[in-house]
N, C-alpha and C positions, 0 to 999 in steps of 0.2 A: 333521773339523777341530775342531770345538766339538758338545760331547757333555752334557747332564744326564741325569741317570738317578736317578730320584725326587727331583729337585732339593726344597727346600723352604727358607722362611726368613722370619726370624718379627722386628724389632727388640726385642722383649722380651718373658720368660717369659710375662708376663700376655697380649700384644698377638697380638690375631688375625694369622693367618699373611697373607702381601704374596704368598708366591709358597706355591705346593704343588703337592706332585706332577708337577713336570714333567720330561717324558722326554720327548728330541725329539735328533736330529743334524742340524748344520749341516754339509753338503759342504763341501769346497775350492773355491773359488770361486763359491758362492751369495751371490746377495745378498739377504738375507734381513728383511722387514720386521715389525716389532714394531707393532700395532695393538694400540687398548684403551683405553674411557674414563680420562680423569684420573685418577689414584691409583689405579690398580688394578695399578701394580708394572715398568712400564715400564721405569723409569729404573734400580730395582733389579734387573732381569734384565740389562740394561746393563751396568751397575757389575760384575757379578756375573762377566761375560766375563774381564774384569782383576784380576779380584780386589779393588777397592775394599770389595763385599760380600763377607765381613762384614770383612775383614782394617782395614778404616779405618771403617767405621759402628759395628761391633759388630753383636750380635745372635746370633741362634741361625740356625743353618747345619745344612741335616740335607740326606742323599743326596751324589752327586757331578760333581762337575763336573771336565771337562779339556775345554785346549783346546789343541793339537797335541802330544797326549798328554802336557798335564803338569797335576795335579790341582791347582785353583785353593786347597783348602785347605793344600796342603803349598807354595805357591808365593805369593808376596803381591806386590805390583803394580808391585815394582823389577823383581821375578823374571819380570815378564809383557814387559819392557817391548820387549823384542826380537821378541815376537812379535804384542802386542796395542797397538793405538795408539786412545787413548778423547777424545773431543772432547764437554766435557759440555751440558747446556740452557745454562748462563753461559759464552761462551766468554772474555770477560774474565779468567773466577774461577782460566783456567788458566797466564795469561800472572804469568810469573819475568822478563822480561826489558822495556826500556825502547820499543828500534827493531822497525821487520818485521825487517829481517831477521838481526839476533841471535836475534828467539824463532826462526827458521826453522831456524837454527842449533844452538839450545841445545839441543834432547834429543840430536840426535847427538853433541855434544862429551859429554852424559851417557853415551851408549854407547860414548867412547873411541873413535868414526872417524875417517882419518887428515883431517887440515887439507884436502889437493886433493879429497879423495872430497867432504866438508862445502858444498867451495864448487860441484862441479858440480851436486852436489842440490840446494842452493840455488837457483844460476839454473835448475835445470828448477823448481821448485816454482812460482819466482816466474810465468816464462811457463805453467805450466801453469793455475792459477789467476788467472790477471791481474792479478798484485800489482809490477809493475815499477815501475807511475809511484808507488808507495807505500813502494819498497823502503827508504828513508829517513826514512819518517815516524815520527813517535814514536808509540808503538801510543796512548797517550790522545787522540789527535788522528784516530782512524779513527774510519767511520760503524758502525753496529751489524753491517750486511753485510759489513763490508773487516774487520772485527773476528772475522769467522765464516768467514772463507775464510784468514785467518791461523792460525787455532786448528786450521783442516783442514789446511794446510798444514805448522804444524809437526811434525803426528806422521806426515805422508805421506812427508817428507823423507826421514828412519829406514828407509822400504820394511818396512814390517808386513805379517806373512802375514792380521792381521784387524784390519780399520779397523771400530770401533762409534763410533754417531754415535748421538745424543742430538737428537734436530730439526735436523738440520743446515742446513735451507734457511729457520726460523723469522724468521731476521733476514735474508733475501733476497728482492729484487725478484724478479719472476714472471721476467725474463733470465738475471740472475746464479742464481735457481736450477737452471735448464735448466739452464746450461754446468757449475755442480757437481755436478749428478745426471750429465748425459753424461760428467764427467769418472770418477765413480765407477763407471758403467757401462763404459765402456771398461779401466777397473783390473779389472773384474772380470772381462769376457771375453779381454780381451789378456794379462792378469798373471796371472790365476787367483787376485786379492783375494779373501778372503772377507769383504765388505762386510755389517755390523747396524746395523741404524738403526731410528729408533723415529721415525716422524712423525706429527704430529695433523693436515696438509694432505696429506691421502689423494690428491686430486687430482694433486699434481704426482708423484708416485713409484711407487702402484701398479701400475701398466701396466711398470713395469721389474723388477718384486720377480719373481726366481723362485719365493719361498713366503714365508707369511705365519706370524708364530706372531700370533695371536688369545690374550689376557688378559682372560677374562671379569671379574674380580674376584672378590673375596667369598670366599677359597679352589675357586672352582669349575675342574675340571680345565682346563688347557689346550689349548687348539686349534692344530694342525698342521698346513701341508699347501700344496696348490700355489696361489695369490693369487687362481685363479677360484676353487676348492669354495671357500676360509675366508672371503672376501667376500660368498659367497651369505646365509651365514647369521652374519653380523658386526653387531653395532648400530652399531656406527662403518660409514661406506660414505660416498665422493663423491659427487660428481653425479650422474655420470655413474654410477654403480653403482645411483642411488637410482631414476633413469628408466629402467634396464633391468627395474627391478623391476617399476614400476609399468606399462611395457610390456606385459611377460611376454615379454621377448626370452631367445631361449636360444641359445646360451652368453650369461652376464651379459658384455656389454660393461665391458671394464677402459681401453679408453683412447676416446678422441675418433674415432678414426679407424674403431674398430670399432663405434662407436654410430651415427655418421654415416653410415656404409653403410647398419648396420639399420633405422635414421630417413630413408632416402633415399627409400620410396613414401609417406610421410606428409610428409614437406617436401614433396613436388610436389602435395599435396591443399592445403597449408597457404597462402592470402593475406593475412590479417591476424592480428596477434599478439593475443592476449587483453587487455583491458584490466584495471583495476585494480592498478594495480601500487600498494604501502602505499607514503604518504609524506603528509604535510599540506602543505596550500598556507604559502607563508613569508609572515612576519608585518612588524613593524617592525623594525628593527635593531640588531642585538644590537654588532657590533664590524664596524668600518672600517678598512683598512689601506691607505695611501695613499702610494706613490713608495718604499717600505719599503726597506734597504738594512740588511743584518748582516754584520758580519767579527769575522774573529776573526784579529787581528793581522793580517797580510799576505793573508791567505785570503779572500774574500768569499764568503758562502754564499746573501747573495739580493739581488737587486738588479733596484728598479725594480718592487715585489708590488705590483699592488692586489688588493684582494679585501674584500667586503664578507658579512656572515654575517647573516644574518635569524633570527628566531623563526618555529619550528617546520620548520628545517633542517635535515637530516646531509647534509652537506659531506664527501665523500671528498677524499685529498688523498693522491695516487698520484705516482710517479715513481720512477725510480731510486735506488740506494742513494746516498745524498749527497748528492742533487739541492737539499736544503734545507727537507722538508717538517718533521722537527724542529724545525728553526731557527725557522721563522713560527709553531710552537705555540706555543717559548721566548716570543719577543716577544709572543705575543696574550696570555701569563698574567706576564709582565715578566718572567722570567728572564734575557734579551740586552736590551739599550741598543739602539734602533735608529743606525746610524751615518750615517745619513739617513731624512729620511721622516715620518711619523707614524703611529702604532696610538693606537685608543682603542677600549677596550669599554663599554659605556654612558654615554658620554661621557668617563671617566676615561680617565689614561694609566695603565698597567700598572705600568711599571716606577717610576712617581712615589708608588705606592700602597704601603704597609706591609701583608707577608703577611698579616697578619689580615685587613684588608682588603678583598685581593686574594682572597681565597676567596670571598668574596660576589660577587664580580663573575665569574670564572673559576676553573673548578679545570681540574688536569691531571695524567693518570696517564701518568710515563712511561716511556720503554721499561725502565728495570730496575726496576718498582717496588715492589723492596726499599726505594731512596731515601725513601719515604713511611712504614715501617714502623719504628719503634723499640720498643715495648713484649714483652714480654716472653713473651706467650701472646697467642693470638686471641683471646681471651673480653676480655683488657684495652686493645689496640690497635679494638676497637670501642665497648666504654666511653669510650677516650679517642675516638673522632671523635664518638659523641655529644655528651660531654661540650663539645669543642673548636665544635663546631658548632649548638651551643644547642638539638641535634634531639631529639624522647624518645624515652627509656630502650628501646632494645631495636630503632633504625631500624637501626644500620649491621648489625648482625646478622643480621637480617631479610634485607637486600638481599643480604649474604653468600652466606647458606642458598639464596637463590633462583638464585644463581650455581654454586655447589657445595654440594650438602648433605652433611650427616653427617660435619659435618666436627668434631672435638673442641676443645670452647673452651680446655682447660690444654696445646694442641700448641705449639710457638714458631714464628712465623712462617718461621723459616728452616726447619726442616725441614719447611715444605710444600714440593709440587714447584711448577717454576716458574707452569705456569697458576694453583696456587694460591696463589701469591703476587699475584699478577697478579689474580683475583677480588676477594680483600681490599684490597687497593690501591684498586682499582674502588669495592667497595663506600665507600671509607673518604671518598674526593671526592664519591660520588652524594649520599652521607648531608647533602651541604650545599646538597646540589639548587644548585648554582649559574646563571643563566641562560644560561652558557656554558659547555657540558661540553667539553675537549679530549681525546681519547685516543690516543695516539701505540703505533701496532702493538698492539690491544688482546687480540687473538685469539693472539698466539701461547705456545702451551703449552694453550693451551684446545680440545678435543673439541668434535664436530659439537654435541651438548648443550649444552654452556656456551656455545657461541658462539649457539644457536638462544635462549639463554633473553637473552644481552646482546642482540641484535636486539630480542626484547620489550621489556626494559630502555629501548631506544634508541627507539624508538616511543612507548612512552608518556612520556616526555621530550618527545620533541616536539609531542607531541600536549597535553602540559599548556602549550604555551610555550616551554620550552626551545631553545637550540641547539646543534647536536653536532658537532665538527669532530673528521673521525677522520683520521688520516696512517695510510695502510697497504699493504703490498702483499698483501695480501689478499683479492683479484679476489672474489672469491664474497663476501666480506661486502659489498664495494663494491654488488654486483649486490643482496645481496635489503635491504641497508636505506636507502643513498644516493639520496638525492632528485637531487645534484646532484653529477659529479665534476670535479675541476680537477687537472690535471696540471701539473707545475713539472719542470724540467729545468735543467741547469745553475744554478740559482736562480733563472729566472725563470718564470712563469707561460706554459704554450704552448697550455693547452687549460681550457675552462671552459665549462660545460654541463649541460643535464642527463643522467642516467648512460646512458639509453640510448642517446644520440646518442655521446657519450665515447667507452662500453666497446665498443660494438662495431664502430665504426671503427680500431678500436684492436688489432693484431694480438698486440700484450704484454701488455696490458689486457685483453683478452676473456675473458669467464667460458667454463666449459663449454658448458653452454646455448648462448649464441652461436654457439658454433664450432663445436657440432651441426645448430644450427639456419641459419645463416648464410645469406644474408644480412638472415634476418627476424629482429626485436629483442627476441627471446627469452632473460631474464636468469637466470631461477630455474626449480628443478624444479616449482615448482609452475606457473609458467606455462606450460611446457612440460606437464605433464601436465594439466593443462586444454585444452592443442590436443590432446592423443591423445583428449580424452572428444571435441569438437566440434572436427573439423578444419577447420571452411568459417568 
């Protein structure tokens, strides 16, 4: 179905090659996972399936590519569109249309389907994805998740022989991602989809990949093959892949079920969990939020929050897509008016403060945080957070590098990929050290790397003082840096604690770890392989 044969591809004469040398066939009906630290071409072998490479970036294109025998150079991504359907890292950046379900609509009326074909694909799209009670909403009015099941839906509607997906569960709660992997799962074995996707949360998908392509970087050749051999020897790997290692179990365990077996004579040796788990004891208080209440027009997104945030805290703040966990960030950095209630962060009110201000007391990175970015190259949008935050010469950069390095200061922020936008962004708020860091979904687009270095990041914040309020569905970061998680639902607050009492009463919420180890309070590989050294 999708064939390169010494694929290569380079954005400019001078610029080191993104892809090379790769030769590899995707069957009909495989579903096929793209693995590989940040920038090392992901997104560009992606694009590449449809022709967006190079036919809409430019660039230098050598080898060839077909994908249900028709060669992606002679064919450009109108000519794909019948047979390829691409949902990118932004699924906003692809919506043409106002309501759900006009976009659900629109590429078929692009492919000239008759009117009755249009509307029964519709309602199946809608119940296939659970977008009914949404079917009329104005797409600017979805949560990041309803926004990512819209963008899969509209190119599902069409009936593509190959659906590529770009992160597709990045903006999904740990539920709603299930139901859209089972749903691509079942396209694949029932339809004969041929499903590519590229994700940086290994965890939720490898155990369903029939083969892996592995992107080392650096021009180094590409890796091939069935999702256990290329996970053996992957610098990316889950959890669960990282405890098989350190085990020395064989076959490497790729899902929960198969680890849990292999961990089943050492959970029956195991009574107590190791201690130590990182976190600093909390200090005085940073922000109080009291009988709190947000709408937006007729909609109420929270209603009746308390929640209080201390120094030397990371506060997880989990829930479903919608549930409101944005909303209470908006208010703690004054973005939303409360419409009952009060917030104050260091005794001030948020939204009574003038941004300049307001960065001293809270910053926040949020989920598209392009919004933060204006300048023109990285080397100048870190000048300006110096400049803008009184910090010297050379901090935001610093924290950059320490997030992604080797990254080129005259690049322009948009043509980083999205975790790289998302680092700079990061970097751009730390640079002002404010006593209240908010990060709304920080990790998505970011490798087990990036996320392992913001962990550090996120510790010595609290350990100087700081306090960290992250919103994420992000089970595994929740587990190795959250001191404390709180779950919100429907907008109100239903659980508040600390994270290991939370995550692992928490059947949606549970880390790996847990749910191998279960029902001892086992969060991270490293505690987990700390009972494999001293099981008693």
């Amino acid at each position: 179905m999708i064939r390169f044969e010494r694929a290569g591809f380079r954005y400019a004469e001078e610029a080191a090659p993104v892809l090379a040398e790769v030769d590899l066939e995707i069957d009909e009906g495989e579903l096929c996972l793209v693995v590989g630290r940040t920038g090392t071409g992901k997104s560009t072998l992606l694009r590449a399936v449809n022709g967006l490479v190079p036919h809409f970036t430019g660039g230098i294109w050598s080898g060839r590519l077909t994908v249900a025998g028709r060669d992606t150079r002679d064919h450009a991504p109108r000519d794909l569109a019948d047979v390829v359907g691409y949902v990118g890292q932004d699924p906003r950046a692809g919506f043409v249309t106002d309501l759900v379900e006009e976009e659900l609509a629109y590429g078929m009326e692009s492919l000239g389907l008759a009117p009755a074909v249009m509307r029964r694909r519709v309602e199946e799209t809608l119940d296939l994805l659970g977008l009914e009670a949404v079917r009329d909403r104005p797409l600017a009015t979805l949560s990041g998740g309803q926004a990512q099941r819209v963008a899969i839906g509209s190119v599902l509607a069409a009936h593509p022989r190959v659906l590529v997906l770009d992160e597709p569960t990045s903006a999904l709660d740990p539920v709603g991602a299930e139901d859209v992997l089972a749903i691509l799962q079942r396209l694949v074995h029932d339809l004969g989809l041929t499903v590519v996707l590229a994700e940086h949360r290994l965890e939720r998908v490898v155990h369903l990949a029939d083969s892996v392509v592995l992107l080392p970087g650096g021009g180094r050749p590409v890796a091939y093959g069935p999702a256990g051999t290329i996970m053996g020897d992957s610098p990316v790997a889950p959890p669960v892949v990282r405890l098989g290692q350190a085990a020395g179990w064989s076959p490497l365990p790729l899902s929960v079920r198969d680890a849990r077996r292999a961990a089943a004579p050492l959970r029956a040796r195991l009574t107590v969990a190791p201690s130590g788990r990182p976190g600093t004891g909390a200090g005085s208080a940073v922000a109080a939020v009291r009988g709190l209440a947000v709408r937006y027009g007729t909609v109420t997104a929270l209603r009746s929050v308390d929640l209080a945030v201390s120094r030397g805290e990371v506060v997880a703040l989990m829930g479903r897509n919608g549930a409101g966990k944005s909303s209470l960030l908006s208010a703690l950095v004054g973005l939303v008016r409360p419409a009952s209630g009060r917030v104050e962060v260091l005794g001030a009110v948020p939204h009574e403060l003038r941004a300049r201000a307001m960065v001293r007391h809270a910053g926040l990175v949020p989920q598209e945080p392009a919004d933060l970015l204006y300048a023109d190259t990285v080397a100048a949008e870190c000048r300006a957070a110096d400049r803008d935050m009184a910090a010297p010469e050379g901090t935001c950069r610093a924290l950059f590098d320490r997030l992604l390095p080797d990254v080129a200061g005259d690049l322009h922020p948009r043509d980083l990929s999205e975790g790289g936008r998302l680092c700079l962004a990061l970097a751009v708020i730390l640079t002002g050290r404010p006593p209240l860091v908010l990060l709304d979904e920080p990790t998505r687009g970011l490798d087990y790397a990036a996320k392992a270095r913001l962990v550090e990041i996120v510790r010595e914040l609290t350990e100087a003082g700081h306090a960290v309020v992250i919103a994420t569905h992000d089970v595994e970061l929740a587990a190795e840096v959250a001191t404390r998680a709180v779950v919100i639902a429907d907008g109100e607050v239903v659980a508040d604690g600390p994270t290991e009492e939370v995550l692992v009463s928490s059947p949606a919420f549970a880390p790996q770890m847990s749910k191998i180890f279960a029902p001892l309070p086992l969060l991270t590989v490293a505690q987990a392989t700390a009972a494999l050294r001293d099981p008693s």
